[in-house]
C-alpha positions in Angstrom: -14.0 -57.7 -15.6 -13.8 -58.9 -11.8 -15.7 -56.3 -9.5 -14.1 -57.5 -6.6 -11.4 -54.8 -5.3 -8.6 -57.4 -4.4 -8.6 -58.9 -7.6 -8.8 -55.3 -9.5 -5.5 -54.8 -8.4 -3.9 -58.1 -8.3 -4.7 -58.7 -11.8 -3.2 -55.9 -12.5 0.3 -57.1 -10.7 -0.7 -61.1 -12.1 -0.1 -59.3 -15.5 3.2 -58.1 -15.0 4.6 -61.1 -13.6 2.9 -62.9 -16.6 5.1 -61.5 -18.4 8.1 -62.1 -16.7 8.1 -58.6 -14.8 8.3 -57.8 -11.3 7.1 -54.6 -10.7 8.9 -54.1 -7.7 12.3 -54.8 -9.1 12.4 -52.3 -11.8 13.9 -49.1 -10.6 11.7 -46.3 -9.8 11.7 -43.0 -11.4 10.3 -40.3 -9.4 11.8 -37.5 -8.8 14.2 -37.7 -6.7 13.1 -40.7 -5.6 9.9 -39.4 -3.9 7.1 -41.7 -2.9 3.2 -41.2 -4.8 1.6 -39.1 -3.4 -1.6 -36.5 -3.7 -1.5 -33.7 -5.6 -3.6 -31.6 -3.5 -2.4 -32.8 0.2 0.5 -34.2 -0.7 0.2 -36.9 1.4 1.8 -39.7 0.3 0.1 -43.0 -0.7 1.0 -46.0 1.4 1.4 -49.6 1.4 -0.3 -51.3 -2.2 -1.3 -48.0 -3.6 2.3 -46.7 -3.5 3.4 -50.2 -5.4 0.4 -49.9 -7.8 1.3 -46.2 -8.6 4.9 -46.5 -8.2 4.8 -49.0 -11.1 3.1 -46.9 -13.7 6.7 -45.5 -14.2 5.4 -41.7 -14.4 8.4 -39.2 -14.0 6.0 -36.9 -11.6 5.3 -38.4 -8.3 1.6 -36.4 -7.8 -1.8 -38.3 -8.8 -5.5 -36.7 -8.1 -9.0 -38.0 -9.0 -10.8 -36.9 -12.1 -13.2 -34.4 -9.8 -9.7 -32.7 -8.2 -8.2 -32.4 -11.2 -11.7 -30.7 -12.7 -11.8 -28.9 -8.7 -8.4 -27.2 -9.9 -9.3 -25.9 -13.1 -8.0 -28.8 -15.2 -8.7 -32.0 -16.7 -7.5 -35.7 -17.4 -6.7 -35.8 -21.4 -8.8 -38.1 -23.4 -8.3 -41.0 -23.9 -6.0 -41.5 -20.8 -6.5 -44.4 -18.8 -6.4 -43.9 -14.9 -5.1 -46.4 -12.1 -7.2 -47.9 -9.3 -6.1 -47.4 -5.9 -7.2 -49.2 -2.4 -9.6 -47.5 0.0 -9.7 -49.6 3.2 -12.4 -48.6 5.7 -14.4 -50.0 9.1 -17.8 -49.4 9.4 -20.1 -50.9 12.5 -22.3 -53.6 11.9 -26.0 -53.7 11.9 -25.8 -55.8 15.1 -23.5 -54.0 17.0 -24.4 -53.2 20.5 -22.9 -50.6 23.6 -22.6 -53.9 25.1 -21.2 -55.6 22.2 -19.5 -52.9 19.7 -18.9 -54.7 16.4 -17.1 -53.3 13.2 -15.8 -54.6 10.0 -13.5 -53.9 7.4 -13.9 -52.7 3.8 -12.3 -52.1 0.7 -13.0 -49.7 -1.8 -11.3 -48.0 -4.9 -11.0 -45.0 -6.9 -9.2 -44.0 -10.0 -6.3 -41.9 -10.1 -4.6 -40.0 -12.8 -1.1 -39.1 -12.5 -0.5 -35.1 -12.9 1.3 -35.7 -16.1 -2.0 -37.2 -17.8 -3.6 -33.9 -16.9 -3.9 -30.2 -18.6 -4.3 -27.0 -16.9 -2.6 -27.9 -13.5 -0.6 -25.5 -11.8 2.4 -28.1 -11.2 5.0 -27.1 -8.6 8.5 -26.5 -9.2 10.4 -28.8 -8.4 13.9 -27.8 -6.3 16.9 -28.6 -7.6 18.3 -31.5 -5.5 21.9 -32.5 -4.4 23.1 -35.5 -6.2 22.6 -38.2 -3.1 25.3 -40.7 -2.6 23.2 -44.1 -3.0 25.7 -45.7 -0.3 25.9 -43.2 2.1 22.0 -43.0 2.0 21.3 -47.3 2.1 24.0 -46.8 5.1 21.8 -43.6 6.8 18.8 -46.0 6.7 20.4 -48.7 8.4 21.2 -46.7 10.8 17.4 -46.0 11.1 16.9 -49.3 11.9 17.3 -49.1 16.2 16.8 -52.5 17.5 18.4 -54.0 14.0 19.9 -57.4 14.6 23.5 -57.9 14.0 25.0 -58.7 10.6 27.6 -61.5 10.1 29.7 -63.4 7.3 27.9 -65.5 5.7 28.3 -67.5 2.4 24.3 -66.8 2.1 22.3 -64.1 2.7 20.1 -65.2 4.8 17.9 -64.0 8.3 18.2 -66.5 11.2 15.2 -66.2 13.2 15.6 -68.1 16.2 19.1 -66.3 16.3 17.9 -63.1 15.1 20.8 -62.0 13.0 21.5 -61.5 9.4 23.9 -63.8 7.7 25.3 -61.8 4.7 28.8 -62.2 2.2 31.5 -59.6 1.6 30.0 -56.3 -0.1 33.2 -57.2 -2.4 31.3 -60.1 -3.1 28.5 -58.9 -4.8 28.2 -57.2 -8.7 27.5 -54.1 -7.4 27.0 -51.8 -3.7 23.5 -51.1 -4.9 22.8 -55.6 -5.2 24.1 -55.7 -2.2 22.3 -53.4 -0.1 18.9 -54.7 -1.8 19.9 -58.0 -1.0 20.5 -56.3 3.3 17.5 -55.0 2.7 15.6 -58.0 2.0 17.3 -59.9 5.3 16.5 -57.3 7.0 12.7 -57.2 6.2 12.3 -60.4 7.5 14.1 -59.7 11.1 11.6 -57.3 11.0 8.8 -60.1 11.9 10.9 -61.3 14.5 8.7 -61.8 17.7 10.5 -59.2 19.9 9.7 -56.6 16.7 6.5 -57.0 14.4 5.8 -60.7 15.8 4.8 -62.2 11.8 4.1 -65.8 11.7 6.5 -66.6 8.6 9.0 -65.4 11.0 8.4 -66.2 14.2 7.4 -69.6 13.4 10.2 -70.5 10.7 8.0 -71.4 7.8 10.2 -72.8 5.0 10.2 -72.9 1.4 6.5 -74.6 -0.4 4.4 -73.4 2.0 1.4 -69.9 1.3 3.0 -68.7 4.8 6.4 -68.6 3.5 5.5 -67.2 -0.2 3.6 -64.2 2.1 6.4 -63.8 4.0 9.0 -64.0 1.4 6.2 -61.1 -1.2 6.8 -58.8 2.2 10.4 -58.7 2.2 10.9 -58.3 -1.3 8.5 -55.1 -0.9 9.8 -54.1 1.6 13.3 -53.9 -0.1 11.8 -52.1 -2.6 10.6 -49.6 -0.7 13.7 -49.3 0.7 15.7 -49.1 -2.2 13.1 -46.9 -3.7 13.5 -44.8 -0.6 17.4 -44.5 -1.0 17.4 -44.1 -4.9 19.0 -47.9 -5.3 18.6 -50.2 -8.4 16.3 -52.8 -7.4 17.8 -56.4 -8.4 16.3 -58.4 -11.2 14.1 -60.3 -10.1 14.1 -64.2 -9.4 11.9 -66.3 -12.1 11.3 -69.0 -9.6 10.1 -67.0 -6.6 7.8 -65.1 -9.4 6.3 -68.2 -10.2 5.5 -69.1 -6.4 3.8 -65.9 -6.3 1.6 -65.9 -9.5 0.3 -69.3 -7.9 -0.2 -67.8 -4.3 -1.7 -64.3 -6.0 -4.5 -66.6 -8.3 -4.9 -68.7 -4.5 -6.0 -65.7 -2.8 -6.7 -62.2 -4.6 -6.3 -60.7 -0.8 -2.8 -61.6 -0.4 -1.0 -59.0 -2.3 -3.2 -56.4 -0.1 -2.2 -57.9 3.5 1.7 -58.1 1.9 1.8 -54.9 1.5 0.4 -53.6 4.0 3.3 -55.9 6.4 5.7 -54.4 4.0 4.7 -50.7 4.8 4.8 -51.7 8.8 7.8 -53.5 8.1 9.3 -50.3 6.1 8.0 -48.3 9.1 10.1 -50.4 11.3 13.4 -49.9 9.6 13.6 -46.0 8.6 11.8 -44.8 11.8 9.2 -42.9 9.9 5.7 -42.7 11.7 2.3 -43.2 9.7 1.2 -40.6 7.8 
């Protein structure tokens, strides 16, 4: 059992791709769509730890520690297995000075139970919801997207960095509205890195295909899309075997690299809808 933090939770994501799954290309269940969050704030989890919870495939979106849900009067059922989730910190170091301030970064984890492993919670009721057109929503959060470069026929879908615009076919092209907008979704990810916007260096410098840089940048646009479809209650695509095997090899490489990806998918997510960090 590694008791590194990084690896905790990549092995857990290793295992699914093992297996042929992406995690982030299964369609996510919440309700209505909403994004993990606490129980008690209600904050919601961000970057890995909503991928890591989101993939547990519970119906409810709340989670709690074993102490909160004892706190509230309840308690986690036996024999049910929680889900770590990433604490990342900054601390200052032993030799920092006035003169010379110096911190560094942490990581940490605890476990979390979703509310529907639990007994004697008080859930809340959930309101009944209007049925959201999928389309009109993918189209609302496009519109999110302020500085969004342009979109033009394409016989690819592809993002042109050095002439920042999205290359895309037909909608009439595609199986379905909701492959198509994942497939926006992931172009637009990566214009996201473009150097008058996020500035990433799998973007900005035009890495292409074999190289770590361009499997990172390539693991942040496909979470990003996810996010994004999650967001607007569309079907993620299945995913592709090849680009699952690229990313089992860069995951083993370095047990980081899911960690940083997310975290540029949540900024890159940021980007797009407009919402500020919670």
């Amino acid at each position: 059992m590694p008791n590194n933090v990084a690896e905790i939770v990549t092995n857990r994501i290793i295992e699914q791709l093992e297996k042929g799954v992406a995690p982030w290309r299964k369609p996510w269940t919440t309700t209505n769509a909403a994004w993990a969050a606490n129980f008690i704030s209600k904050k919601p989890y961000r970057g890995c730890n909503q991928l890591l919870l989101q993939m547990m495939g519970y119906s409810s979106p709340y989670w709690l520690t074993y102490k909160q849900a004892s706190a509230l009067g309840g308690n986690v059922r036996k024999g049910e297995k929680g889900t770590p989730i990433i604490y990342v910190g900054s601390a200052e170091s032993e030799s920092s000075t006035p003169d010379d301030p110096k911190k560094y970064t942490f990581l940490r984890y605890f476990t979390v139970f979703n509310v529907e492993q639990c007994d004697g919670l008080e859930l809340p009721v959930e309101e009944a919801k209007p049925v959201i057109n999928k389309i009109e929503a993918a189209e609302q959060m496009l519109k999110n997207y302020k500085d969004a470069p342009a979109v033009r026929r394409d016989s690819r879908a592809v993002y042109y960095p050095k002439l920042d615009y999205v290359g895309m076919p037909n909608i009439e092209d595609f199986e379905s509205a909701d492959k198509y907008y994942s497939t926006l979704f992931h172009e637009h990810a990566h214009s996201t890195g473009h150097e008058s916007r996020l500035k990433r260096e799998g973007v900005v410098n035009d890495i292409h295909f074999g190289s770590e840089t361009y499997g990172k940048e390539e693991l942040i646009a496909e979470l990003t899309a996810a996010f994004l479809c999650a967001k607007t209650g569309i079907d993620c695509m299945p995913h592709n075997a090849a680009y699952c095997k690229a990313w089992i090899t860069s995951l083993k490489g370095d047990a980081k690299l899911l960690i940083s990806a997310a975290a540029g998918a949540q900024k890159a997510y940021d980007y797009i809808s407009g919402e500020q960090a919670q």
